[in-house]
C-alpha positions as YAML, in Angstrom:
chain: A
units: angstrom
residues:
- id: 1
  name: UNK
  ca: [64.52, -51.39, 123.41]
- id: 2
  name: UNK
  ca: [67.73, -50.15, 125.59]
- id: 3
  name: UNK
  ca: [65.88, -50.66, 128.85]
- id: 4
  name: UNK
  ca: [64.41, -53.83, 127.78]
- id: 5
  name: UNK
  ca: [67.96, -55.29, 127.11]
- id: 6
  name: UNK
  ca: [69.54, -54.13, 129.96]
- id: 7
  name: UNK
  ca: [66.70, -56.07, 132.12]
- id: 8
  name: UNK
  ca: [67.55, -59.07, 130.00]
- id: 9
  name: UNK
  ca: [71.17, -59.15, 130.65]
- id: 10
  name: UNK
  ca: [70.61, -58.92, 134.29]
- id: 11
  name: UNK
  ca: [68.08, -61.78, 134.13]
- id: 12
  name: UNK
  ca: [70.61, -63.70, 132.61]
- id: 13
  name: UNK
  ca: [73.10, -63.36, 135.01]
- id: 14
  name: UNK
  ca: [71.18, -63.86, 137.95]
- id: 15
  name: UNK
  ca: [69.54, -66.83, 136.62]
- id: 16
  name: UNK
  ca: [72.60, -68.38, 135.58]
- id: 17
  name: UNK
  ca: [74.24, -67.10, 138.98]
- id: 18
  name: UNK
  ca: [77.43, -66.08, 137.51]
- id: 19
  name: UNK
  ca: [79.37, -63.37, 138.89]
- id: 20
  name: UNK
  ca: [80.08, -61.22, 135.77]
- id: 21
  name: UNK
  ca: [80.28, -60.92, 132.07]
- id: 22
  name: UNK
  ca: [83.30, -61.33, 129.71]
- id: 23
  name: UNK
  ca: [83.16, -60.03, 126.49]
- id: 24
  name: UNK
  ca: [85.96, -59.60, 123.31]
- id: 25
  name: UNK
  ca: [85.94, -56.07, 122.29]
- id: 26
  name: UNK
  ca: [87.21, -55.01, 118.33]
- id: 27
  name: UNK
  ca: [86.85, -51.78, 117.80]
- id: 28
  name: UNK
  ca: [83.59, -52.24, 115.88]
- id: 29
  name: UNK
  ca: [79.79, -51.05, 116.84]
- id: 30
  name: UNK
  ca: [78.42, -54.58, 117.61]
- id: 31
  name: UNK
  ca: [80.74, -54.99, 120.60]
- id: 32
  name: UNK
  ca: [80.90, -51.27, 121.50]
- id: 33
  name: UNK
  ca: [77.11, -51.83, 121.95]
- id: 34
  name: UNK
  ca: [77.45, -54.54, 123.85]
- id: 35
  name: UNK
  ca: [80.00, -53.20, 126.13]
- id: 36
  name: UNK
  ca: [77.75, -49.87, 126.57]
- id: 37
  name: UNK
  ca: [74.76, -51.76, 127.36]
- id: 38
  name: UNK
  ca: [76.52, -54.58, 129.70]
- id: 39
  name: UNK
  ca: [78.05, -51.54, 131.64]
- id: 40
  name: UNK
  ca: [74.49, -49.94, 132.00]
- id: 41
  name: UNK
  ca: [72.95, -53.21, 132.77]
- id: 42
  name: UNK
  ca: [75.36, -54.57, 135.35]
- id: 43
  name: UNK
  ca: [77.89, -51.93, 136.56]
- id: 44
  name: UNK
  ca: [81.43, -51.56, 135.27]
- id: 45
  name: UNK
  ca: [83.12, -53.58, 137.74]
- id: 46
  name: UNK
  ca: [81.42, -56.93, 136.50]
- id: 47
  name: UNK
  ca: [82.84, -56.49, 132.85]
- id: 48
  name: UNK
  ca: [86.00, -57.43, 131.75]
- id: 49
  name: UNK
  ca: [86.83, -56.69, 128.07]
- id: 50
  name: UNK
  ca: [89.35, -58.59, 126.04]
- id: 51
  name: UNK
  ca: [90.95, -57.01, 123.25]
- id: 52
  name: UNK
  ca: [92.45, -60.13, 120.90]
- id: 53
  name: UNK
  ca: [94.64, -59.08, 118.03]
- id: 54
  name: UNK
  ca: [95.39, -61.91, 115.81]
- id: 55
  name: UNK
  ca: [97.23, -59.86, 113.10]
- id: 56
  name: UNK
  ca: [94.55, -56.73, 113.48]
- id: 57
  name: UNK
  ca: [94.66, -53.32, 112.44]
- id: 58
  name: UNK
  ca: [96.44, -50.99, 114.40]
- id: 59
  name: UNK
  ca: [93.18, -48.71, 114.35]
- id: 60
  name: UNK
  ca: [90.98, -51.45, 115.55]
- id: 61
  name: UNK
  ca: [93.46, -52.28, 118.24]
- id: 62
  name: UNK
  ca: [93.56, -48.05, 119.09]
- id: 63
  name: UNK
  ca: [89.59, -47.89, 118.81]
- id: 64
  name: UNK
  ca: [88.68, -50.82, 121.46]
- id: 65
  name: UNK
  ca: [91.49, -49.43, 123.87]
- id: 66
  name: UNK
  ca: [90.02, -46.24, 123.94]
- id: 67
  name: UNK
  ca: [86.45, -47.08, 123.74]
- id: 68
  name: UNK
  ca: [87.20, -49.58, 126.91]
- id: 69
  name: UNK
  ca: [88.81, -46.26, 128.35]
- id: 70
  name: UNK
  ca: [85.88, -44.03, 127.71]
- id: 71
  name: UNK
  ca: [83.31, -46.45, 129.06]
- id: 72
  name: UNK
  ca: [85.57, -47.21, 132.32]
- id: 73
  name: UNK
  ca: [85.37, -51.20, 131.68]
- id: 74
  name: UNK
  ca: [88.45, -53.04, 132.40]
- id: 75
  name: UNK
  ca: [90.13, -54.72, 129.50]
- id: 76
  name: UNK
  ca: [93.24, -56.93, 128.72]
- id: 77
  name: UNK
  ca: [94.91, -57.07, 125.47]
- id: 78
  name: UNK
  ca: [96.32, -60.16, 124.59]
- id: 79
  name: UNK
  ca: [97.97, -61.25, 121.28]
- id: 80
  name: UNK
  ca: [97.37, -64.22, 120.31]
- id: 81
  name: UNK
  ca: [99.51, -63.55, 116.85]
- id: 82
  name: UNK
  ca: [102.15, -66.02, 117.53]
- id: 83
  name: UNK
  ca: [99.65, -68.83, 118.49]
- id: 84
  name: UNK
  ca: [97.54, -68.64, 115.37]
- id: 85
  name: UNK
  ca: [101.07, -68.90, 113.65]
- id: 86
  name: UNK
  ca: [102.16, -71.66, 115.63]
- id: 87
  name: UNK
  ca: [99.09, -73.50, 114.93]
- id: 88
  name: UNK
  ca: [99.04, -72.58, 110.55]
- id: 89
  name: UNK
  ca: [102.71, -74.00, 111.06]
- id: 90
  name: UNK
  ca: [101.86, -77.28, 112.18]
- id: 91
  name: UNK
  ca: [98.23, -78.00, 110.83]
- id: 92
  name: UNK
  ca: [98.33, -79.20, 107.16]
- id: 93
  name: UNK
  ca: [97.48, -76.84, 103.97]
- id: 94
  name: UNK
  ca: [94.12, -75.42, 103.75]
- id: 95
  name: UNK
  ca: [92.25, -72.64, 102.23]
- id: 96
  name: UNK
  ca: [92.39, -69.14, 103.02]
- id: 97
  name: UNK
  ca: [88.80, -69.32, 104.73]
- id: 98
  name: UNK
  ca: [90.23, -72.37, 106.60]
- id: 99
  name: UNK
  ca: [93.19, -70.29, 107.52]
- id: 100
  name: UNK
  ca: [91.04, -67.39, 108.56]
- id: 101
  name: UNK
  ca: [88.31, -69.17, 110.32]
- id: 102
  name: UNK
  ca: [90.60, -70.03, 113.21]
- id: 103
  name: UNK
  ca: [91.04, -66.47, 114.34]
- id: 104
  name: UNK
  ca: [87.61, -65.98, 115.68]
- id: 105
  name: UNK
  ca: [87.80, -69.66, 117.27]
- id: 106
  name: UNK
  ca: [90.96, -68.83, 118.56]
- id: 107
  name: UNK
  ca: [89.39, -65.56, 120.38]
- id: 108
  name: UNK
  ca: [86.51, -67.84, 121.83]
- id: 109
  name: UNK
  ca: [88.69, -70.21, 123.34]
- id: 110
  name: UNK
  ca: [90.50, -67.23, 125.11]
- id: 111
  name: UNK
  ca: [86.30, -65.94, 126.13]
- id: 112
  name: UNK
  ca: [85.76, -69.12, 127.85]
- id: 113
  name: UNK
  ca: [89.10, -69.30, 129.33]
- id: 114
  name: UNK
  ca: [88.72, -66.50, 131.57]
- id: 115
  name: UNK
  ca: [84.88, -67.18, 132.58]
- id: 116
  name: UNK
  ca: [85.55, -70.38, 133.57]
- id: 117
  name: UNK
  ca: [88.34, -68.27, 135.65]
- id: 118
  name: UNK
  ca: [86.18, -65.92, 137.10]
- id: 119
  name: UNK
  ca: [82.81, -67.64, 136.86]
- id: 120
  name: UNK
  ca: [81.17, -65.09, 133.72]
- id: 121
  name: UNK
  ca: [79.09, -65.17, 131.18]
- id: 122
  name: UNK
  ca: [80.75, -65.12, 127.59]
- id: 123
  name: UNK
  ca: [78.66, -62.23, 125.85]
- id: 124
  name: UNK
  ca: [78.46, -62.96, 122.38]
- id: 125
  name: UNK
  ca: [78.15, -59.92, 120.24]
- id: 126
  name: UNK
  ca: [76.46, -61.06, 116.51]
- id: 127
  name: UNK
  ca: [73.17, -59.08, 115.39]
- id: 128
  name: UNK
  ca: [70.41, -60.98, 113.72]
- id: 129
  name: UNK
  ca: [71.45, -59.87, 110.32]
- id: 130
  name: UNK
  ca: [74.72, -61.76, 110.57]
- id: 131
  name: UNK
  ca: [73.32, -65.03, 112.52]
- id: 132
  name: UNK
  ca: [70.43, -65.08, 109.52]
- id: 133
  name: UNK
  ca: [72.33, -65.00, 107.15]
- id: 134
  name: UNK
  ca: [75.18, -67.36, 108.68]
- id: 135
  name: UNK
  ca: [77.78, -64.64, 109.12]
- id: 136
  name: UNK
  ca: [79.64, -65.72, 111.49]
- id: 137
  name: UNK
  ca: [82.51, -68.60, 112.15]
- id: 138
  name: UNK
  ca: [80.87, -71.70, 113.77]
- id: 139
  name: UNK
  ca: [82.69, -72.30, 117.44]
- id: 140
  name: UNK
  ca: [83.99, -69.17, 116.76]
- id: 141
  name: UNK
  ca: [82.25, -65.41, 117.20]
- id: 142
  name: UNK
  ca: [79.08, -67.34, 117.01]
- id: 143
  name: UNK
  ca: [79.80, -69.28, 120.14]
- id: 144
  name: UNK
  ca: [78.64, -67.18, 123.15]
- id: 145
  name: UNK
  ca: [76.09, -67.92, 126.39]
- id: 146
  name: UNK
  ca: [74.19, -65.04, 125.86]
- id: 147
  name: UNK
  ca: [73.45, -62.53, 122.45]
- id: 148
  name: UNK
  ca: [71.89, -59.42, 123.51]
- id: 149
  name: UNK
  ca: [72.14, -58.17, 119.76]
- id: 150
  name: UNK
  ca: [70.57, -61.50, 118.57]
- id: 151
  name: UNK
  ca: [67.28, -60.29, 117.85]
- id: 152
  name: UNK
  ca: [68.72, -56.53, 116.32]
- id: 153
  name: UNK
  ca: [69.02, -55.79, 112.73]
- id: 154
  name: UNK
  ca: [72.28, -53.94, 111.98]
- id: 155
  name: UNK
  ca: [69.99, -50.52, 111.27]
- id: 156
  name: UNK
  ca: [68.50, -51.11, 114.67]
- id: 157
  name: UNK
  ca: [72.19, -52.14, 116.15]
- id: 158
  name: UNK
  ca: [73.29, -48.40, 114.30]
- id: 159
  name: UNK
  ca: [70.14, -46.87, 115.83]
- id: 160
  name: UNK
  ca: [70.98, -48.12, 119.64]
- id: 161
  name: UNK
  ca: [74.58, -47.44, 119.24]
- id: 162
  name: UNK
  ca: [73.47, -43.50, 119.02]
- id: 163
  name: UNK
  ca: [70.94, -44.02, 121.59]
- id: 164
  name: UNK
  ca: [74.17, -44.90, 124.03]
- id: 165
  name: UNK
  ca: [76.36, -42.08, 123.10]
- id: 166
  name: UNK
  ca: [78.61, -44.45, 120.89]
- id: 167
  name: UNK
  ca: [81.44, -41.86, 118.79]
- id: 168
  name: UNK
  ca: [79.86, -41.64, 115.52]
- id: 169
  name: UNK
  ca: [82.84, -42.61, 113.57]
- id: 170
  name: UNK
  ca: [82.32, -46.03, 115.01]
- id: 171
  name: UNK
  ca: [79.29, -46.37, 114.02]
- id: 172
  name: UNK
  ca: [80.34, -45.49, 110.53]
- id: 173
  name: UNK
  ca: [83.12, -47.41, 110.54]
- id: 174
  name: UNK
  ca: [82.88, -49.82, 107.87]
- id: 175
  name: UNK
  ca: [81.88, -53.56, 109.35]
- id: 176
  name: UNK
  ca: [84.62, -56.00, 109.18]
- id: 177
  name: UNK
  ca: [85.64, -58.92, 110.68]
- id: 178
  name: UNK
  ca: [88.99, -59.01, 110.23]
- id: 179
  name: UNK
  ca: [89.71, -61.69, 108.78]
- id: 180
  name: UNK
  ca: [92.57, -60.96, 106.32]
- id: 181
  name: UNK
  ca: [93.57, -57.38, 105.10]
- id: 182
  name: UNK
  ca: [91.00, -55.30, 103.37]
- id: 183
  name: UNK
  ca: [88.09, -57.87, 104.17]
- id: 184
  name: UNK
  ca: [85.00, -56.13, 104.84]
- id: 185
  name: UNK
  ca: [81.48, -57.96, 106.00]
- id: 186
  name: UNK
  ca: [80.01, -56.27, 102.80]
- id: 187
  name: UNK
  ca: [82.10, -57.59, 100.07]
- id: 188
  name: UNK
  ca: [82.18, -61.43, 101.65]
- id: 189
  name: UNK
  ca: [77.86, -61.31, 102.33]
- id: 190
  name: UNK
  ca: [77.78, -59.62, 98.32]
- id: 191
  name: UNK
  ca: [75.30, -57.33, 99.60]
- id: 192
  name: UNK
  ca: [74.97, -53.95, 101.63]
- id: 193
  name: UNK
  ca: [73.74, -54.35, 105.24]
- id: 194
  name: UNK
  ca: [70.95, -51.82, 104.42]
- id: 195
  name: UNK
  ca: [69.81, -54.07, 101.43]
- id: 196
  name: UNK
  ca: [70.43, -57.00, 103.54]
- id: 197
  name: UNK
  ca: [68.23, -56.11, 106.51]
- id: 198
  name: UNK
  ca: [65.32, -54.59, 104.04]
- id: 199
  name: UNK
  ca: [65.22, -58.05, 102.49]
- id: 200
  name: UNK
  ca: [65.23, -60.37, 106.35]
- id: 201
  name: UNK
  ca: [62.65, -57.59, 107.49]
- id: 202
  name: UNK
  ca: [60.31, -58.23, 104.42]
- id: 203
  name: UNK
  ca: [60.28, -61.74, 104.88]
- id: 204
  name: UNK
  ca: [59.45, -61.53, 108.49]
- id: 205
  name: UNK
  ca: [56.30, -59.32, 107.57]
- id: 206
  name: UNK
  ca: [55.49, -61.66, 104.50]
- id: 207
  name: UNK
  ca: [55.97, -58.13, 102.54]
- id: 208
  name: UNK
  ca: [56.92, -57.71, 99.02]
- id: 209
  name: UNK
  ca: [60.16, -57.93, 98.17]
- id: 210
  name: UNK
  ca: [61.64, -54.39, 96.58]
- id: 211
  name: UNK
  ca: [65.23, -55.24, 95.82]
- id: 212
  name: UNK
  ca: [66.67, -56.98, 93.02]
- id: 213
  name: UNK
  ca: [65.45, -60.81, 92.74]
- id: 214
  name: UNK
  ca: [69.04, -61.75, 92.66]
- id: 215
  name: UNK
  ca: [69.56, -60.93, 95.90]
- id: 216
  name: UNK
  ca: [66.83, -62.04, 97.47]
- id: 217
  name: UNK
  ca: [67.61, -65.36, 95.95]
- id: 218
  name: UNK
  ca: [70.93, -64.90, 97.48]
- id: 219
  name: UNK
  ca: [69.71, -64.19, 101.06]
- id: 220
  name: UNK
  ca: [67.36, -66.89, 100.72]
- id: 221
  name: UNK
  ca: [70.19, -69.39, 99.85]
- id: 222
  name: UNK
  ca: [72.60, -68.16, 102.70]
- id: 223
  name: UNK
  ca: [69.35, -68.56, 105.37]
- id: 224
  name: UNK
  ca: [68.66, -71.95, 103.79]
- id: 225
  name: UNK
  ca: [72.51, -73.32, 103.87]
- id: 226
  name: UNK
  ca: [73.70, -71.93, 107.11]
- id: 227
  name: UNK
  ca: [70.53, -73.50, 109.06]
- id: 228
  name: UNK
  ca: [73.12, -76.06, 111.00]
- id: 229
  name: UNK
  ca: [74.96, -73.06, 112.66]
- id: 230
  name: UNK
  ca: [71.82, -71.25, 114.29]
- id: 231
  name: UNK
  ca: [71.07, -75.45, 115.85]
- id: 232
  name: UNK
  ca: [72.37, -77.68, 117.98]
- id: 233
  name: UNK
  ca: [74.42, -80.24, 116.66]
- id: 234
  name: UNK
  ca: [71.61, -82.98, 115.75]
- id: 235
  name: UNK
  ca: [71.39, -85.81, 117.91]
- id: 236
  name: UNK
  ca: [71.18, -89.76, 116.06]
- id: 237
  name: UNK
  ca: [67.93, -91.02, 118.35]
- id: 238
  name: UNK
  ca: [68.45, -94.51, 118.57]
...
């Protein structure tokens, strides 16, 4: 699975004849991952890491400085704090999701800024139990050119994380996307990522479902309404 990756990412940058990759790190496995393999695929000196803060934890901020430092990538911390401030300032009242949602967009716009600077690819770093069951921020995190994680259930994401040497309390750090204080991927999806990826893997196979009903029917309904962010937006043929 590693090597296979690692030939993929290469592909994609010599097909796409781009010069590097650019990808945000947060401190979490899914872009530690991605960072590990990117520098195995491609060579250190063709990454550059961005470390976004946009109100974060202090340990996040701590975890992706040092995990850039242990896997010799260069990365640039930028706050963008004051801009997601300026921006709830002058946009009118909306919810908290609203609110949060502009974070990860935020972040993407900063991705894109710097490969259209230096001519890279913006390496998404979502795993196919979050883009199945639409966990992720439209235009935001789920905006990227390539996804080597796309086709990777979280399991398999905590199984190739060890496979690369990743420190183990990242990998058992609990998921989060940082949203607002306290917010953890678990609580918002209602569901553990082990239960979560036992159900998606089921349905691939056509196998019996083993957990409760009501969360099956809960998976379902979160595959079935978050369709329009795995597409294209859909075209009026006249």
């Amino acid at each position: 699975m590693k090597n296979k990756i690692m030939r993929w990412i290469r592909k994609q940058l010599e097909d796409s004849r781009t010069k590097g990759i650019v990808l945000g790190l947060s401190g979490g496995i899914d872009s530690a991952v991605v960072a590990a393999l990117t520098k195995e695929a491609i060579g250190k000196k063709k990454i550059l890491a961005l470390i976004l803060p946009i109100h974060s934890q202090n340990q996040d901020l701590k975890d992706a400085k040092l995990l850039a430092k242990a896997l010799g990538i260069k990365a640039i911390t930028i706050d963008l704090s004051k801009i997601y401030r300026n921006l709830i300032k002058i946009l009118p009242k909306a919810s908290a999701l609203a609110r949060a949602n502009l974070k990860p967009r935020l972040r993407m716009i900063t991705l894109y800024y710097f490969a259209n600077k230096l001519k890279f690819l913006v390496c998404g770093t979502g795993n196919k139990s979050e883009i199945m069951a639409g966990y992720f921020t439209k235009y935001g995190d789920g905006a990227a050119d390539i996804l080597p994680l796309g086709d990777l259930l979280k399991s398999q994401v905590r199984n190739l994380a060890r496979n690369l040497n990743i420190p183990e309390y990242i990998i058992r750090k609990t998921p989060t996307a940082g949203l607002w204080p306290g917010q953890t991927d678990e609580q918002e999806l209602g569901i553990s990522y082990q239960e979560l990826d036992d159900i998606l893997l089921r349905l691939k196979k056509g196998q019996k479902q083993v957990q409760p009903p009501y969360l099956v029917a809960r998976v379902k309904s979160r595959i079935k309404t978050s369709e329009h962010k795995r597409r294209l937006p859909k075209v009026c043929k006249t």
